[in-house]
C-alpha positions in Angstrom: 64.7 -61.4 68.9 66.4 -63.0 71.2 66.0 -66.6 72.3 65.1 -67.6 75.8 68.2 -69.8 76.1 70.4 -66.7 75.8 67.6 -64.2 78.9 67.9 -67.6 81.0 65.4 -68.3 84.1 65.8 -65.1 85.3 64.3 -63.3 82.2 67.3 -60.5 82.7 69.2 -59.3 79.5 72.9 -60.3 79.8 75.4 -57.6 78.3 77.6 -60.2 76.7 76.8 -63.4 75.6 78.8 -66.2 74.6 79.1 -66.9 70.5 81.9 -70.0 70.6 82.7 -73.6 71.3 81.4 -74.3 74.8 84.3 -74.1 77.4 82.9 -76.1 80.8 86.0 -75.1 82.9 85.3 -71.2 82.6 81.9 -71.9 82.6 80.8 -70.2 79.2 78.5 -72.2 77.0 77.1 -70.9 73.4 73.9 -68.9 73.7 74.8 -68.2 77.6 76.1 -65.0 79.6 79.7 -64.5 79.7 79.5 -63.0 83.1 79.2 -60.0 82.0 77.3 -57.4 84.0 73.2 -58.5 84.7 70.7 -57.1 84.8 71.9 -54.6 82.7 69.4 -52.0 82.8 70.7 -50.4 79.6 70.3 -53.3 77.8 66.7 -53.8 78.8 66.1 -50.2 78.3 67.5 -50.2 74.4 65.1 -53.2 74.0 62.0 -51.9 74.5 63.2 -48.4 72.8 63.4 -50.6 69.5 60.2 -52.5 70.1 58.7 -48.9 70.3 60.2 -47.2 67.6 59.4 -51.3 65.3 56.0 -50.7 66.5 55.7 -46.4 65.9 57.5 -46.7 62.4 59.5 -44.0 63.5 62.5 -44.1 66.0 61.1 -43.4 69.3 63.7 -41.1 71.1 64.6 -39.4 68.5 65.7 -35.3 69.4 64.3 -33.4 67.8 67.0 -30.6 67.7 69.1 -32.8 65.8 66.3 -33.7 63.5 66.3 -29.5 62.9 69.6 -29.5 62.0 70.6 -32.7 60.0 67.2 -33.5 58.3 65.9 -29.9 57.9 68.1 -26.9 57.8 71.3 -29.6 56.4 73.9 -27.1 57.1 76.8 -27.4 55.0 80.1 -27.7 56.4 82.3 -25.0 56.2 86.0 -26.5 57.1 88.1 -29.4 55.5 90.6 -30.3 58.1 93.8 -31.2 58.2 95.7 -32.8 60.6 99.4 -34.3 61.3 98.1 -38.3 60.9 95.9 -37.7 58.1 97.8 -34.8 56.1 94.8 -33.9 53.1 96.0 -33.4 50.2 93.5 -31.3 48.5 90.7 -29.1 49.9 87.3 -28.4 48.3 86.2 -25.2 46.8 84.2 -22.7 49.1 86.0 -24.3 52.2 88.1 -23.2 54.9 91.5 -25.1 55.7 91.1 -26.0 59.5 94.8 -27.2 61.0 94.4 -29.3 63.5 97.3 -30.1 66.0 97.9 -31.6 69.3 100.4 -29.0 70.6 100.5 -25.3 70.1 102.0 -23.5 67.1 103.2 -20.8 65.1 101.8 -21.7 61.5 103.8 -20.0 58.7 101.7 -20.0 55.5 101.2 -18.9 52.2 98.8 -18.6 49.7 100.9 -17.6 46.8 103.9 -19.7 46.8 105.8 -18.0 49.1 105.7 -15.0 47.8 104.2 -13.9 50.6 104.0 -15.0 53.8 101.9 -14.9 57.3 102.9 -16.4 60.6 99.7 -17.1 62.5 99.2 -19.2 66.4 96.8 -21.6 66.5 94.2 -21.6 69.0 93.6 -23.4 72.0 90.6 -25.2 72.1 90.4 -26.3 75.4 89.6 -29.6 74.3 92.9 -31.0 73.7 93.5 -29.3 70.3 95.1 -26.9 68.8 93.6 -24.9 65.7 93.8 -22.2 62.8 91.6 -21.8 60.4 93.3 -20.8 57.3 91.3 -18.2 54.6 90.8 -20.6 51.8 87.0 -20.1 50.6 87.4 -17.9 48.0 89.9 -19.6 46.4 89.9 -21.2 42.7 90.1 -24.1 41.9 93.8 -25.2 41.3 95.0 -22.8 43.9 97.5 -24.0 46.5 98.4 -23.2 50.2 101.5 -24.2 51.8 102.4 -24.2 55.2 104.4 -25.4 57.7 105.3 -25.0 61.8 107.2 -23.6 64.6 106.1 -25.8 67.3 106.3 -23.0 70.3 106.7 -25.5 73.3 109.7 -27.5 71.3 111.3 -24.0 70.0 112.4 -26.0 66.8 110.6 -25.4 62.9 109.3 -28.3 61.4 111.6 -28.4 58.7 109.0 -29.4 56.0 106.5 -27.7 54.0 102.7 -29.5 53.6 100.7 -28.3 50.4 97.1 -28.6 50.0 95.6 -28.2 46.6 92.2 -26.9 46.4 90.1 -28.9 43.9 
């Protein structure tokens, strides 16, 4: 709980309060508001939410549509992603490969080694990102994809292959 020191005379919830040495010449003292925004109604809002859901047992504003989903039905993800900073190396069994780029591309893939081939655009999200969702689920274990791109708005081929190992 919070100490009166820190809510001051006016009893208003600071955002930010100050945790160091006391500096007199910016005027911020330990225990004190920073000068951060105040009232803040969020802040007073989220207090009495807890003191609720503390008192209740039970969290207070809760949805209960995502109660449904997560606690309930527990759907089980379908996709392992991949994406240019964080290049998976493996991919579990029963999953899709989703690519996940920021620009648009021709992905040239394989699920054999090369031995054959499929050239595939990735899909516009809308939301910044570009995707493909490769046919991985079915699978074995031990099986490998490899793929690689020709980045459309650059006209030039990536000039390396990426392997993901499904496990």
């Amino acid at each position: 709980m919070m100490e009166n020191s820190t809510i001051g005379q006016s009893r208003l919830l600071p955002e930010q309060v100050w945790d160091a040495d006391d500096i007199p010449s910016l005027e911020l003292f330990r225990g004190k508001p920073s000068g951060s925004a105040c009232p803040l109604v969020w802040a007073h809002s989220e207090y009495v939410k807890l003191r609720r859901s503390l008192r209740d047992g039970k969290i207070f504003d809760q949805p209960p549509q995502t109660v449904q989903r997560y606690q309930v039905e527990k759907p089980i993800r379908q996709f392992s992603g991949w994406r240019i900073n964080n290049k998976a190396r493996s991919l579990p069994q029963h999953k899709k490969l989703r690519i996940k780029l920021l620009n648009p591309a021709l992905v040239h893939w394989s699920l054999d080694g090369w031995k054959s081939s499929h050239d595939t655009n990735t899909r516009d999200t809308g939301l910044g990102l570009h995707i493909l969702d490769l046919p991985t689920a079915s699978l074995p274990a031990g099986s490998q994809v490899v793929f690689t791109f020709y980045w459309t708005q650059e006209n030039r081929w990536e000039r390396k292959d990426y392997t993901v190992t499904v496990v």
